[in-house]
N, C-alpha and C positions, 0 to 999 in steps of 0.2 A: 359492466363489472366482470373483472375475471374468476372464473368459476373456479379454480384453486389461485391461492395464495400467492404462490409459486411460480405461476405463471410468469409474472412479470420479471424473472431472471431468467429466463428462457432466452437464447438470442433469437433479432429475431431474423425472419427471410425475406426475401421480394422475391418472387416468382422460382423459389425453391434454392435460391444464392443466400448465404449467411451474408448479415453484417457487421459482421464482427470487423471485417479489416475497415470497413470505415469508419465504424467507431473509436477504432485504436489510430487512425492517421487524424481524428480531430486536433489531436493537439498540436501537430505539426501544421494544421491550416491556421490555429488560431493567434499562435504569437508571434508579433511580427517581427518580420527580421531585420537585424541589429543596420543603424543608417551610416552612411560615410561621411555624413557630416556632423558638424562640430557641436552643433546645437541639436539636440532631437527633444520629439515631442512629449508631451505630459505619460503617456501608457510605455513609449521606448524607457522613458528615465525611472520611473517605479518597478518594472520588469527588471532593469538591469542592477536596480539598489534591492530588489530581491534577491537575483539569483548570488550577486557577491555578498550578501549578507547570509544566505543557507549555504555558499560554499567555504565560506570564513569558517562557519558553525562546525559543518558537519565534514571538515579536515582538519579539527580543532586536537582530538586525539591521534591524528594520522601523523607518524613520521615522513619524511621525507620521499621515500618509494612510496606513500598511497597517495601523495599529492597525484600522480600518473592517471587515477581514475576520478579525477574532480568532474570532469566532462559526463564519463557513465554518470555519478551519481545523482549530478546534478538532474542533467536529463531524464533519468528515471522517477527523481521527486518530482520534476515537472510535471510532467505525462501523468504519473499518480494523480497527483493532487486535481489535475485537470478532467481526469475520469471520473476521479470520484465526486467531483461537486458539480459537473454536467449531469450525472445521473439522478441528481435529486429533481432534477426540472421536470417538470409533468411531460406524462407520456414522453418519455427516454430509456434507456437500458443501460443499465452500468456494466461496463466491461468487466469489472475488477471484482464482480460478484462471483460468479462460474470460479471453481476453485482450481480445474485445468489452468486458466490462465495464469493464476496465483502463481500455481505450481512453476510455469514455464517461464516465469520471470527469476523466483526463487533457485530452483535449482540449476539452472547453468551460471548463476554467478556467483553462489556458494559455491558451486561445483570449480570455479575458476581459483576462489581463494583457498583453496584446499591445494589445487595444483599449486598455486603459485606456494605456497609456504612448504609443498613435501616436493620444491625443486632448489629455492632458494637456500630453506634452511630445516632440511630432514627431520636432523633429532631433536631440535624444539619444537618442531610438530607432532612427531610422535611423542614428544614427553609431553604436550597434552594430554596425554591417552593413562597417565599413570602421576597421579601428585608427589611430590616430595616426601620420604618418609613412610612410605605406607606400610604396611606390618606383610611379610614375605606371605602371608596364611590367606591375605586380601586380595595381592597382583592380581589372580587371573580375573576375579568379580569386578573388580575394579575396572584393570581394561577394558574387561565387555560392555559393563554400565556405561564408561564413558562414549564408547563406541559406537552402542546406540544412542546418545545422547547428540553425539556428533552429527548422524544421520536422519533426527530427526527437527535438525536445524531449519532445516528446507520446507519441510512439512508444516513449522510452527509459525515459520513464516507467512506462506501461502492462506492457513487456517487462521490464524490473528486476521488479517484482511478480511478474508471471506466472513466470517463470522461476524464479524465488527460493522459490517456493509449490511448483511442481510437482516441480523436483527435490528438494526436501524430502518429498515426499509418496511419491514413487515410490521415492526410498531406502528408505522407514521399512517400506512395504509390503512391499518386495524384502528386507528383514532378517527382517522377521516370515513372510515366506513360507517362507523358508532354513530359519527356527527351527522350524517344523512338518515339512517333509520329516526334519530332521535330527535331530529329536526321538527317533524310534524307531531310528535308525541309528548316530549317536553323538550318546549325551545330555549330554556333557562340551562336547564343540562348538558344541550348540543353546544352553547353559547363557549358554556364554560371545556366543553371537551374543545371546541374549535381553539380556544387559547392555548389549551394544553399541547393540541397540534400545532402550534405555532411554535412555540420554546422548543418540541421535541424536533423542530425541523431545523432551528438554529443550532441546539446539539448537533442532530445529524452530520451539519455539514464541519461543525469543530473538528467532529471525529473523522470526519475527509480526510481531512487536513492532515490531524495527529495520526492517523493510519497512516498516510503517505510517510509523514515524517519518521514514525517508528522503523516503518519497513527499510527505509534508506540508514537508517541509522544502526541497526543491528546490522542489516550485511557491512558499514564502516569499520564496528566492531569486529565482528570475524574477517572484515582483513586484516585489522591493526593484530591479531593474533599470528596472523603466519606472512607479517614483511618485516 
């Protein structure tokens, strides 16, 4: 058992190398790649009636220039979704826990749809920054307000993940911990904690799921604001 909590989002090493890069090219080993012929098999046909049914979805609000990043988003839900429900399997490490990583997905591609909308089209970017109508006594609170609200797109991205991963993980742990102390002490109680760690582990991984899908869908959203 590990002696903090916490431990288990720690990444971990082999012989003082992180592996972090291996756990982030799992998803690239796992799905296989697309056949040339005409018929393909039972996992190629559900794979690809997935990802054209999440790309349908999630270019459903996108005009016509964000069709351009169907590929990014798709591939980024994938990879999500694949980290986050590999990490629930015993003794594994979820990548998408460590809020660095968050961060490092989040902010260059908010950072991209910022560029693209204060290149393509200026002052409806910047009239983000200022609503319709506002009382002349407001402007400068206003701008600032929004301004940081703008800045902390990236953050809330990053921390929605992270937060949503780890308190799921630390519950499931803390049930199954209970369920061992209380095993030999009362088995009627462990029984029923063992259930309750069952339901919470089928949550856990909904919330895989719906994190990946949120995270992909708000950066959708902030680009459909600046194309």
């Amino acid at each position: 058992m590990a002696v903090n909590s916490f431990d288990q989002f720690m990444s971990p090493c082999l012989l003082g190398i992180p592996l972090m890069a291996l756990a982030l090219s799992l998803p690239l080993l796992l799905f296989p790649a697309p056949s040339s012929r005409w018929l393909n098999n039972r996992l190629l046909t559900v794979q690809s009636w997935f990802i054209n049914r999440f790309t349908q979805q999630i270019l459903l609000p996108l005009n016509q220039g964000g069709h351009k990043w169907a590929l990014v988003l798709t591939s980024l839900m994938l990879c999500l979704i694949t980290l986050n429900t590999l990490g629930l399997l015993p003794y594994t490490f979820t990548p998408t826990t460590p809020l660095s990583l968050n961060l490092g997905l989040a902010v260059p591609l908010w950072l991209a749809t910022i560029i693209i909308g204060m290149r393509n089209q200026p002052t409806i970017a910047l009239g983000h920054l200022l609503p319709e109508g506002t009382p002349a006594l407001l402007i400068p609170v206003l701008i600032i307000i929004e301004t940081i609200s703008l800045f902390i797109r990236p953050l809330a991205l990053g921390v929605r993940l992270t937060a949503n991963l780890t308190a799921g993980h630390l519950l499931i742990q803390l049930t199954t911990t209970a369920v061992f102390i209380l095993l030999s002490l009362m088995p009627m109680v462990a029984i029923l904690t063992s259930i309750l760690t069952l339901f919470l582990t089928l949550l856990e991984v909904a919330v895989a799921m719906i994190q990946a899908y949120v995270f992909v869908l708000l950066l959708s959203l902030y680009l459909q604001e600046n194309i």
